[in-house]
N, C-alpha and C positions, 0 to 999 in steps of 0.2 A: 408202520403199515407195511404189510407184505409188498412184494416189486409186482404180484397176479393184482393188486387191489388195486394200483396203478392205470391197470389197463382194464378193469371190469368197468362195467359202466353202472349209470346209477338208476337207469330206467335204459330199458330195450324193448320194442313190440313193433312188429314187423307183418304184416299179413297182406296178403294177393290170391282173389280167386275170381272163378269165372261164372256167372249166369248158372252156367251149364258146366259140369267138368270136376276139376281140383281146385281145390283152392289147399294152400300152406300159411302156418303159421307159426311166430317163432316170439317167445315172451322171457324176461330175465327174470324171474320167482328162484328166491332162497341160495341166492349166488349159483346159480345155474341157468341154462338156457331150456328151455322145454319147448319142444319141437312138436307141431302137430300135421299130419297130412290127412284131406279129406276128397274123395271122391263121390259125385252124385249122394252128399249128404251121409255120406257111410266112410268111419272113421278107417282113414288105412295105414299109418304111422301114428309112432308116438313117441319121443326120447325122452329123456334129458342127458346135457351134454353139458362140461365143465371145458371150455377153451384153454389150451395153453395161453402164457404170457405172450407167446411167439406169434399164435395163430390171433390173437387179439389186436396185436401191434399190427400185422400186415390186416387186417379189416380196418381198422382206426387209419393204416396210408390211405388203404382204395378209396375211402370214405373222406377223404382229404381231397384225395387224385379227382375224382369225382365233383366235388363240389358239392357234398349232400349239406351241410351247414347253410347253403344259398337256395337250395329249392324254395320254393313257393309254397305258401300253407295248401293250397287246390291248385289238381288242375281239371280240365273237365274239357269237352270236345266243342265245338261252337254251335254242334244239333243235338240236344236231350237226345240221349242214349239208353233204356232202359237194361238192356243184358250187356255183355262184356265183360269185360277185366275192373275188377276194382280193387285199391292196393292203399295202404297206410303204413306209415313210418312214423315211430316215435323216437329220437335216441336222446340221451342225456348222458354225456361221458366229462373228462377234459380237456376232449378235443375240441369239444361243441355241442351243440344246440339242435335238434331239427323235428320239426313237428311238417308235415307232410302227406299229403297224398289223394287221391284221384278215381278216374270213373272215364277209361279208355281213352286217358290223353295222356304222357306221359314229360319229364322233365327231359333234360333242362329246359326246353322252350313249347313242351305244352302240344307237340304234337301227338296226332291218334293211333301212329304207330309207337312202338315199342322202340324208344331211342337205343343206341349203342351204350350209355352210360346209365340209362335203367336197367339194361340187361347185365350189364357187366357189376352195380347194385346187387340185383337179384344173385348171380353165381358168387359174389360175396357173402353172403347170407347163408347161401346152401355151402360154403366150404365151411364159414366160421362154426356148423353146426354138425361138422364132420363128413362131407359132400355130400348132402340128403338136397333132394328137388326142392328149388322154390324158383318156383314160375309160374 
């Protein structure tokens, strides 16, 4: 097994967007990452991106650092929300496991702002994919 096969993961899908706005999405098809950005429903990126070993390993720490392996299958706000931020994670690597995601509450404890370690999630995502927006 190559030392890249190591750090590839075995499923990856990643997606956040808004009511209103952009939403990004980031998916692991054919040992690649394919990257998508959309604005008001009109496609405005499109990649795909193969990660170094290197750039792999530092997402798999932040993703440790983080504690994404412990998130919560939902989170959601204590008053039905119909527009806002809604965001799914799926990852399956060696490091771990995490099925994930929400509807304008965020991790680790499920509040309705944007935590420090969602945020700093998201800017992982956007670097692992060559520093392209996901937020």
């Amino acid at each position: 097994m190559a030392a890249d096969a190591l750090n590839e993961p075995l499923a990856f899908r990643a997606s956040i967007g808004g009511f209103l706005g952009s939403s990004f999405s980031v998916e692991w098809q054919d040992d690649q990452l394919l990257y998508e950005g959309w604005d008001h429903g009109v496609q405005t990126a499109w990649k795909r991106v193969r990660p170094t070993e290197a750039r792999w390993r530092r997402f798999w720490d932040k993703c440790d650092e983080l504690r994404v392996w412990d998130w919560l299958p939902e989170y959601r706000p204590e008053f039905f929300v119909t527009d806002g931020t809604s965001w799914e994670l799926e990852i399956v690597s060696t490091r771990g496991k995490a099925h994930s995601g929400g509807s304008n509450a965020y991790p680790p404890s499920g509040e309705e702002e944007e935590s420090k370690e969602f945020r700093a999630f998201c800017r992982a995502v956007g670097t692992l994919v060559g520093g392209t927006p996901f937020h």
